[in-house]
N, C-alpha and C positions, 0 to 999 in steps of 0.2 A: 437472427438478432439476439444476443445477449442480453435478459433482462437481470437488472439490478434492483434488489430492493434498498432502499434508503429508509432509514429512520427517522424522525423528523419530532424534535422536544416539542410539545403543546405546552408552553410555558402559561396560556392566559386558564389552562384546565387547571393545571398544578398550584396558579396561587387560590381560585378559588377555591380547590383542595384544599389547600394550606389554614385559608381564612375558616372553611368548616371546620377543620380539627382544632382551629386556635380558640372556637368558643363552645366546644362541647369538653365533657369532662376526659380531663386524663387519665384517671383512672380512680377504683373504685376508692373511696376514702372509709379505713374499715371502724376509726369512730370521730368521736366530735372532736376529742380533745388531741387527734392527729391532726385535724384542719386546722384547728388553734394554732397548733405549731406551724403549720403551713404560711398562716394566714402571720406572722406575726415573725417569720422571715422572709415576705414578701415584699419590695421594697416599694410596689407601688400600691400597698395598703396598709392603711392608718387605722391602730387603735385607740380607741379613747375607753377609757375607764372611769367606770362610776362603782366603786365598791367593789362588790362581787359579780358584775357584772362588765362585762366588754362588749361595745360596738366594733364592728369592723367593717369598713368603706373604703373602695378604691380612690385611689389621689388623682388631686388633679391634674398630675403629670399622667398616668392614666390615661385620663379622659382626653387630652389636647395630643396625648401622643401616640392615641390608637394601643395601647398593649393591654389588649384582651389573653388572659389568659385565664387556667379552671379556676385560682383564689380571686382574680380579679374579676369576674364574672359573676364570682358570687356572694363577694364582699358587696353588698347595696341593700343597706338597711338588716344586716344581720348581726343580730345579740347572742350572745351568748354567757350564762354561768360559767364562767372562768374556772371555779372551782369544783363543780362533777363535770362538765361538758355539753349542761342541756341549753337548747336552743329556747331560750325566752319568747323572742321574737325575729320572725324573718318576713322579707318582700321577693317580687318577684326575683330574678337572675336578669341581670343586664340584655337588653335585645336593643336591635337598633335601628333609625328610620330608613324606608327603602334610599335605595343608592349611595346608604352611608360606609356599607362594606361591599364588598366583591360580591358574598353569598345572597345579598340582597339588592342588589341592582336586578332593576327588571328586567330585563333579559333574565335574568337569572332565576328570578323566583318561578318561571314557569316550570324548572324541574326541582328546585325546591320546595313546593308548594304540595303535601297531601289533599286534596278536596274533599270534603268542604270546605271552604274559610271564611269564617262568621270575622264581620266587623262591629266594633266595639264604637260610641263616641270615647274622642280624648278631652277629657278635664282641663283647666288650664288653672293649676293650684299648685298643692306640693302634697308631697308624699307625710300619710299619718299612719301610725302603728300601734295594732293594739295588740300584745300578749299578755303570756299567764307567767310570772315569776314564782314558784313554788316553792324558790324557800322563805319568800319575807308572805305568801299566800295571797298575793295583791295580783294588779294589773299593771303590764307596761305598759302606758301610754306615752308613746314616744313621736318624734320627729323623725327624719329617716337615717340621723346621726345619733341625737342626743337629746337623751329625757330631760336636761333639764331648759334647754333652749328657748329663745323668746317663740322663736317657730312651734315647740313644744306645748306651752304656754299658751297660745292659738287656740292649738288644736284642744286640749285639755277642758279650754272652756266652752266651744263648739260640742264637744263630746257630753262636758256632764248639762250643759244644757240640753241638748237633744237627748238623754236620756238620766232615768229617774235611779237614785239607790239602789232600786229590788231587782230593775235593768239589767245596772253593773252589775249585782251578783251574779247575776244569771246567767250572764256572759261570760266571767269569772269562770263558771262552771265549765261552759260550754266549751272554751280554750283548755282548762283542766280535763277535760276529759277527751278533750278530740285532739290534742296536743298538737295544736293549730296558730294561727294568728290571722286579726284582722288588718287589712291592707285598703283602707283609704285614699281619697283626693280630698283635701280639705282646701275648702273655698272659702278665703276672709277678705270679701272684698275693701274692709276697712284696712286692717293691717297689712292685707297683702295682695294689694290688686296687680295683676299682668297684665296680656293683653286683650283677654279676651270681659268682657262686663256682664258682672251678676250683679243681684239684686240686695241681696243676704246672705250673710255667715249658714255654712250648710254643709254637711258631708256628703261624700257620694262613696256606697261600698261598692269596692271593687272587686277582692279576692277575698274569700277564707282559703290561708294556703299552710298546708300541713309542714312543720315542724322537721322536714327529713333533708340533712345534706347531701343526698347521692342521688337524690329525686325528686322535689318539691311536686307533692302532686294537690292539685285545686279542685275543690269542691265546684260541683259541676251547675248549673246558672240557675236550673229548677234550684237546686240547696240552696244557692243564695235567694233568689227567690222567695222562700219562704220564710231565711233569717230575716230577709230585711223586711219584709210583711209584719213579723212577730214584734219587730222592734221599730216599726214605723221610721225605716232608715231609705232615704235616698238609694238606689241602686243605680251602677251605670245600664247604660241603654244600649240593648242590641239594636245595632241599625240596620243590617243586612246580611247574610246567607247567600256565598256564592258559592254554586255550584263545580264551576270548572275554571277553567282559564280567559276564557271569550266572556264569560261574567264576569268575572275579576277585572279584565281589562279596560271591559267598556265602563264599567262602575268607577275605575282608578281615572279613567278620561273625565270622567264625570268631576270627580270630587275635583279633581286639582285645578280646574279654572277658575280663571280670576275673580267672576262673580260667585262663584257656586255658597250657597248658604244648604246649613242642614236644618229643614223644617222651618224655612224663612229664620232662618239664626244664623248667626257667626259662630263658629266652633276651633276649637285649636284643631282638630285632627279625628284620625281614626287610631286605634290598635286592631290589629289583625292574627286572628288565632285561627291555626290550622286543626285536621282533625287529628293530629298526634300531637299537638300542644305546642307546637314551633310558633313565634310570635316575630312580628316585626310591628313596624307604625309609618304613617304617613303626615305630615304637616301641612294645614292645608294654604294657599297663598297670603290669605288675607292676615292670619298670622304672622305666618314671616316677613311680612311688610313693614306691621307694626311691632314687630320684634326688631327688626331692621332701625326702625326712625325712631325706636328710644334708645337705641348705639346711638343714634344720631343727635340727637336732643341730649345725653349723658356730656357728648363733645361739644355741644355749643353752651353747653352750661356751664362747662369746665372752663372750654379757650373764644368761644365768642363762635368758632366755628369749626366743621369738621375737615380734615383734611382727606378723607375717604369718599371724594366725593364722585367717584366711581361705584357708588353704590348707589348713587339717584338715580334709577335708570328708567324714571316715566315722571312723566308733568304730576303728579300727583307728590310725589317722594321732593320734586323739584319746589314745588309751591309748597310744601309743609316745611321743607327747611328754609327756606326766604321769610316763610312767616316765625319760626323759630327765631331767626337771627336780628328777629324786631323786640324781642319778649323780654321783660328784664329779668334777673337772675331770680326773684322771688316769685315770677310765674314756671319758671324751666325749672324747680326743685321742683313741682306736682309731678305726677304720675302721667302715664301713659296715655291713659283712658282719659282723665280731665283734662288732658292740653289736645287731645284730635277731639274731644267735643267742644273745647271753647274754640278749636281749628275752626270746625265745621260750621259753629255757630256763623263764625264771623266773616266767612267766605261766602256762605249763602245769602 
């Protein structure tokens, strides 16, 4: 008998190939003011300019159309002095929730995943920034676009209230010499509640992440730790340390049921960082619910009712939009949080 060998494409290897190489870097970028250029014939990143300085952010064609690439990866909350090439201020690099790409579908992460993988709680705010601008000598306290923004504006005031003049120098210093920035969740539940309910206007630090486009490397959680000790700053919370993959999985079974609360609370989520710094996130149900039924309430505010209504899919989602569609238009302008508690009230 004649054997034959055949070839045979693994097409399902090759796009998760594909997706890995489409968000790690292309190559080394040898200074700042190359990326500039980079960033600035990229056509799915938007500069905005304030003086001497430039934001650069990927669009929201971007976002809706999936095109990860090395500018669009890493245009999310990065500043830059236009005029030497230094980075003012920068936030993490885009990562994304499991099953949102190829590389992160679970199946997947079990051989993308280094172990450890320490879980993070996720905030449910917006993104605040704080660097060192060296030539006006100041601080950028920015939004994750634009210092001068109402978002900015938030955040600005949550800041110098939670910290004093001598503070801010100090900190000042600390970005001047560590040539760094602070990376925030800033939580204004007046101006800007979602879906998850706090109490009080409040930061939570998240990252001190070093200043470098070829490698942002993060000060490691003892250092935050201790910044945020020094300056009586909120810090996010390690939730959990998993060991292996049989950890990871049974804990991910865990979190993502329908009841599940962290430490009897509602939480948007986890982020998850591996031990070589690779990051993904998970959303947990009771979020995306109510993420879901203020699309929903947006549309019966708008036309009386939603035509997606392929998206009720449990008596709960079904009774909150029949009571929706009782509500006059000056109760359906509130927020999220106040129309499922006066829900709730009135059901009980």
């Amino acid at each position: 008998m004649k054997i034959q060998c055949i070839e045979i494409k693994n097409n399902v290897f090759r796009v998760i190939e594909e997706e890995i190489k489409s968000i790690q870097p292309e190559e080394v970028i040898v200074s700042n003011m190359e990326l500039i250029q980079k960033l600035r014939t990229n056509r799915y990143v938007r500069e905005s300019k304030f003086g001497h300085i430039s934001s650069f952010n990927f669009t929201k064609d971007a976002f809706y159309k999936n095109i990860w690439d090395d500018q669009t990866i890493k245009a999310r909350g990065l500043f830059f002095n236009v005029e030497n090439g230094e980075i003012v201020a920068r936030s993490y690099e885009k990562f994304f929730n499991i099953g949102q790409r190829e590389n992160v579908k679970l199946d997947n992460l079990k051989n993308v995943f280094q172990f450890p993988v320490t879980s993070y709680v996720k905030y449910n705010g917006f993104l605040g920034l704080v660097g060192y601008d060296s030539a006006m000598d100041k601080l950028l306290i920015s939004s994750k676009s634009n210092p001068n923004s109402e978002f900015a504006g938030y955040f600005k005031d949550i800041f110098n209230y939670a910290l004093d003049e001598k503070q801010q120098c100090d900190i000042k210093e600390y970005l001047k010499e560590q040539k760094s920035t602070l990376v925030f969740e800033v939580i204004d539940p007046t101006n800007d509640p979602h879906m998850i309910k706090y109490n009080f206007p409040h930061l939570v630090l998240l990252e001190i992440v070093e200043n470098d486009i070829n490698e942002p490397k993060k000060k490691s959680y003892e250092e935050l730790q201790i910044f945020s000790n020094k300056y009586n700053l909120p810090l996010k919370v390690k939730a959990k340390v998993l060991d292996n993959w049989r950890e990871f999985y049974q804990w991910y079974e865990e979190v993502t049921a329908d009841d599940y609360k962290y430490k009897n609370q509602y939480i948007e989520g986890f982020v998850l960082e591996d031990s070589v710094g690779f990051m993904t996130k998970v959303k947990l149900q009771y979020y995306g619910f109510w993420k879901n039924m203020r699309s929903v309430k947006d549309d019966v505010s708008k036309n009386g009712y939603t035509k997606y209504t392929s998206s009720l899919t449990t008596p709960l989602a079904n009774e909150f939009y029949g009571w929706l569609r009782q509500q006059t238009r000056e109760v359906l302008r509130k927020d999220i949080i106040t129309l499922r508690e006066m829900f709730y009230s009135e059901v009980e």
